[in-house]
C-alpha positions in Angstrom: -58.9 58.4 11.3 -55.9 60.7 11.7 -56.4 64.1 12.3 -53.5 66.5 12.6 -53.9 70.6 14.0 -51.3 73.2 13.0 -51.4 76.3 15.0 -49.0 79.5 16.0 -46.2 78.0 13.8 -43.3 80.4 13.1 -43.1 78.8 9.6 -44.4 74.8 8.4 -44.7 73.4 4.9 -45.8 70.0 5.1 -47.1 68.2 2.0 -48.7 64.4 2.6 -49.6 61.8 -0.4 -53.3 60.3 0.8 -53.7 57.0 -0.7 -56.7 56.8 -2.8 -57.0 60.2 -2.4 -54.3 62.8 -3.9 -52.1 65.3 -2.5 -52.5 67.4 0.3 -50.1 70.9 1.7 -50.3 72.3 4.8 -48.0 75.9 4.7 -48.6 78.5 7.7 -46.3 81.6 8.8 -46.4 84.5 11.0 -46.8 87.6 9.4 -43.6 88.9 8.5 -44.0 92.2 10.0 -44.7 90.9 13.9 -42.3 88.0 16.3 -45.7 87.3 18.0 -47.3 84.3 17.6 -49.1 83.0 14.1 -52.5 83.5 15.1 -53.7 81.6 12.4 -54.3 77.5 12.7 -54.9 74.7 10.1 -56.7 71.5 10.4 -56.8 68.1 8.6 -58.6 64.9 9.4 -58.6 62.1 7.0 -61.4 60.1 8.1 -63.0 56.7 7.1 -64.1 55.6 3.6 -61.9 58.3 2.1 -63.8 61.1 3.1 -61.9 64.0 4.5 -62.3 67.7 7.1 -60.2 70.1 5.9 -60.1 73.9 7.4 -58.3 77.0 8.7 -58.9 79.4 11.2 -57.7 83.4 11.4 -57.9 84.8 14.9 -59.5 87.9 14.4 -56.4 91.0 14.5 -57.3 94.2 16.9 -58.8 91.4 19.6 -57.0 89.6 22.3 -55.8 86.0 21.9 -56.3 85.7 17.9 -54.2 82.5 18.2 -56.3 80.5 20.9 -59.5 81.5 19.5 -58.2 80.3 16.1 -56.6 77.0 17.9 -59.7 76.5 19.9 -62.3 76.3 17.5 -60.2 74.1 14.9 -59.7 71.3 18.1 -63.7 71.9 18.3 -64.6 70.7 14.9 -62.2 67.9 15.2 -63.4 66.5 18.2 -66.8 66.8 17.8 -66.1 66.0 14.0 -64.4 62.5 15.2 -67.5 62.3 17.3 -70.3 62.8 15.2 -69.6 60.4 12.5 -68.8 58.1 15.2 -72.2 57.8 16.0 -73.1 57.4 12.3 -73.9 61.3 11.2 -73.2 62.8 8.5 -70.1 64.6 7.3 -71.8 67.9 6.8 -74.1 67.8 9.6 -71.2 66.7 11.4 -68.7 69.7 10.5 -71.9 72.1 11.3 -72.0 70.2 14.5 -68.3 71.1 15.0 -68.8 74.8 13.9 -71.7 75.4 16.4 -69.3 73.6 19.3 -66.2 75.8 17.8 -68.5 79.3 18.4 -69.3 77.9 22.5 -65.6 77.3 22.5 -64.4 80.3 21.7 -66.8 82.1 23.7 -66.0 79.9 26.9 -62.5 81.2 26.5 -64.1 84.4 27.9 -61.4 86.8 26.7 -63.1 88.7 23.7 -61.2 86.7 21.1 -62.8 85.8 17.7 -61.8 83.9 14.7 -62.9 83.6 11.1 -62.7 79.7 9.5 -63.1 78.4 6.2 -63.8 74.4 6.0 -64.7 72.1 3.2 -66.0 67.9 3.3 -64.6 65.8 0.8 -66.5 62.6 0.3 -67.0 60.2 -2.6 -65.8 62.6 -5.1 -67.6 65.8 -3.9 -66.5 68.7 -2.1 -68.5 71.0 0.1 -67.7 74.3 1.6 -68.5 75.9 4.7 -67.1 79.6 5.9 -67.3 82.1 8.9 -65.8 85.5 7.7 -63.3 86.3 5.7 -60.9 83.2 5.1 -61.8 81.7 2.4 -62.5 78.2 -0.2 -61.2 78.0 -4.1 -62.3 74.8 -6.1 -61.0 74.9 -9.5 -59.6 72.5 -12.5 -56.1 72.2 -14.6 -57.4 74.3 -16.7 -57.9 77.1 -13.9 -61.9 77.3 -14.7 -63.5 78.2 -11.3 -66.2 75.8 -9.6 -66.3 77.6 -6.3 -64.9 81.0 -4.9 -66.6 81.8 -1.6 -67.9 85.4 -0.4 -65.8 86.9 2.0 -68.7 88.2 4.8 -67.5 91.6 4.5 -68.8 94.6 3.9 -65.8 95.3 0.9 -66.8 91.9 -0.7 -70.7 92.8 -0.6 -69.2 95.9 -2.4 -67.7 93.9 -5.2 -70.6 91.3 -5.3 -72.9 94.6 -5.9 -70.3 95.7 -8.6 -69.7 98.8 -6.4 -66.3 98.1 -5.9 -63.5 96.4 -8.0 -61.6 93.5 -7.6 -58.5 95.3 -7.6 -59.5 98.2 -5.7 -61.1 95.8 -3.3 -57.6 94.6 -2.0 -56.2 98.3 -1.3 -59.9 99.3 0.4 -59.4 101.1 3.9 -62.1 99.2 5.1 -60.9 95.3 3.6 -59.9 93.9 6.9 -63.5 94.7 8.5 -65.8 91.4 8.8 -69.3 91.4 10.0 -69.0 87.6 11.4 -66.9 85.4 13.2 -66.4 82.9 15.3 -66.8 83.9 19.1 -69.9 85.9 18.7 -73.5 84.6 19.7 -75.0 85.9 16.4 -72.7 83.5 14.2 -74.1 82.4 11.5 -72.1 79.8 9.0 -72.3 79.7 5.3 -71.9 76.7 2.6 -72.4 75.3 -0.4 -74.1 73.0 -2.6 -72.0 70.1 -3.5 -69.4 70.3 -6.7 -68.0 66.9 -7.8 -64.4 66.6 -8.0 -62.5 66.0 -11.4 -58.8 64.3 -11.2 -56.4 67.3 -11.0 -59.1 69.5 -9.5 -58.1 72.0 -6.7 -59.3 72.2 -3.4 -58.0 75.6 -1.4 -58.8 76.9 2.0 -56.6 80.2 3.2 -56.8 83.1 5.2 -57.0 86.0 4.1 -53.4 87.2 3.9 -53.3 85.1 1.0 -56.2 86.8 -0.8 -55.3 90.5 0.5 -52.1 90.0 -1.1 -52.6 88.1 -4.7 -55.5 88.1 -6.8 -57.8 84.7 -7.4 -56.7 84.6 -11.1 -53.1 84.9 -9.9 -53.3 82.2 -7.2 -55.3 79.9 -9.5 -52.9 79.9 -12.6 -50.4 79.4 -10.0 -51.7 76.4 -8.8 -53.9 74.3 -11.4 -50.9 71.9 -12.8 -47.4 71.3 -11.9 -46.1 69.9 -8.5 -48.5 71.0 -5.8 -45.4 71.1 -3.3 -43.3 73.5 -5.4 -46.7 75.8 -6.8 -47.1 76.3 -2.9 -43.9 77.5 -2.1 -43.5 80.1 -5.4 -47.1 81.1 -4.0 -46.4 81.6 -0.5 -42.7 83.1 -1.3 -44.5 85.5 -4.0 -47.3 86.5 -1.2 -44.6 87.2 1.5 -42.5 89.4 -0.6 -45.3 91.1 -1.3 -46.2 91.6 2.3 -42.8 93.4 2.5 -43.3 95.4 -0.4 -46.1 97.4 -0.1 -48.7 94.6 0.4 -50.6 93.9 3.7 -48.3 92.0 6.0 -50.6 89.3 7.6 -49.9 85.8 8.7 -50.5 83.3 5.9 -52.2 80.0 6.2 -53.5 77.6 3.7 -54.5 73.5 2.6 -54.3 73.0 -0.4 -55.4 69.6 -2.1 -55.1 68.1 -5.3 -57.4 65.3 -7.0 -55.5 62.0 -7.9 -51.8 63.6 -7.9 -48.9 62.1 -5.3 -46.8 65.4 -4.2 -43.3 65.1 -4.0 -42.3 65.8 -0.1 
């Protein structure tokens, strides 16, 4: 098992070839607008028997200590993770294990600090996602045909959901940042999915949402459904920033992606 946590990082790319497995990139940034720490952290545990925890965590902006709430609750789902499957759980009941454990963590911290996370289980083939607020999972194929887009728990993506709002005027909404759950409140509640199977080539994406706030799904999916997963990530990310700094919504910028089958040149 090797498990590996990424947290208030200035700037990381880090892109891994997991035998048996495919390709895996790790990016994370500060927003480009601040010099305080990257509240945002990134987690990913290749277990046994090829299966796989991937996640990331957003401290919530506008309350204290984003980026040891965010840190916290990613070392909670690892650990208890590591522990669970230990003693012969499941993956998914062990990751909801984890997300129960990250909630009392962040809570213990006692400072009013919150965090939103987005994680998904890989495991003989299939993926599963799991979310708390606004950060968010993409699954989708070469082709760029969507298998899984989760729903931001926000009142702007109820909005859109309810074909109230539209997808383009969702991301310039005065109210987008708002989300009605996080990590670090006793009223948590965690979302997933059924189970999709994985296709080689299929995409597996997990970001916070200054990726989403600042490029469109159809954008971010084209960008990254063939090609070198490496390279896609850093037009991606360097697209996002500049559009931070450019009338976008500077945030700091996290995401894993992984790719079915394909070795990434590091």
């Amino acid at each position: 098992m090797k498990t590996t946590l990424y947290a208030r990082e200035i700037e990381v790319l880090k892109a891994l070839r997991w035998r048996g497995m495919g390709s895996l990139v790790v990016y994370s940034a500060r927003s480009p607008s601040k010099t305080t720490d990257n509240e945002d952290s990134a987690l990913t545990a290749r277990l046994n028997k090829g299966r796989a925890i991937l996640a990331v965590a957003d401290g919530v902006g506008g309350q204290p200590d984003g980026d040891q709430a965010s840190a916290a609750a990613l070392e909670a789902v690892a650990e208890t993770g590591v522990e669970q499957i230990k003693a012969g759980n499941s993956l998914a009941g062990s990751l909801i294990t984890g997300l129960d454990r990250a909630n009392e963590s962040v809570l213990a911290l006692g400072n009013g600090s919150a965090t939103t996370l987005a994680a998904v289980t890989i495991e003989k083939g299939l993926v599963r996602a799991f979310h708390v607020g606004d950060s968010g999972v993409l699954v989708f194929d070469s082709k760029g045909e969507l298998k899984l887009e989760t729903m931001p728990h926000a009142p702007v993506a109820y909005g859109v959901a309810a074909g109230l709002i539209g997808p383009d005027e969702a991301m310039t909404h005065a109210d987008r940042h708002f989300v009605s759950n996080v990590v670090g409140d006793e009223d948590m509640h965690t979302t997933f999915s059924t189970t999709y199977e994985l296709q080689p080539d299929d995409v597996v994406l997990i970001a916070s949402d200054g990726l989403f706030d600042n490029v469109p799904v159809p954008e971010i999916v084209t960008s990254l459904r063939k090609g070198d997963l490496r390279g896609s990530i850093k037009k991606l990310t360097a697209r996002c920033r500049e559009t931070m700094t450019t009338g976008g919504h500077p945030d700091d910028l996290t995401l894993v992606a992984f790719r079915v089958g394909e070795p990434s040149s590091a």
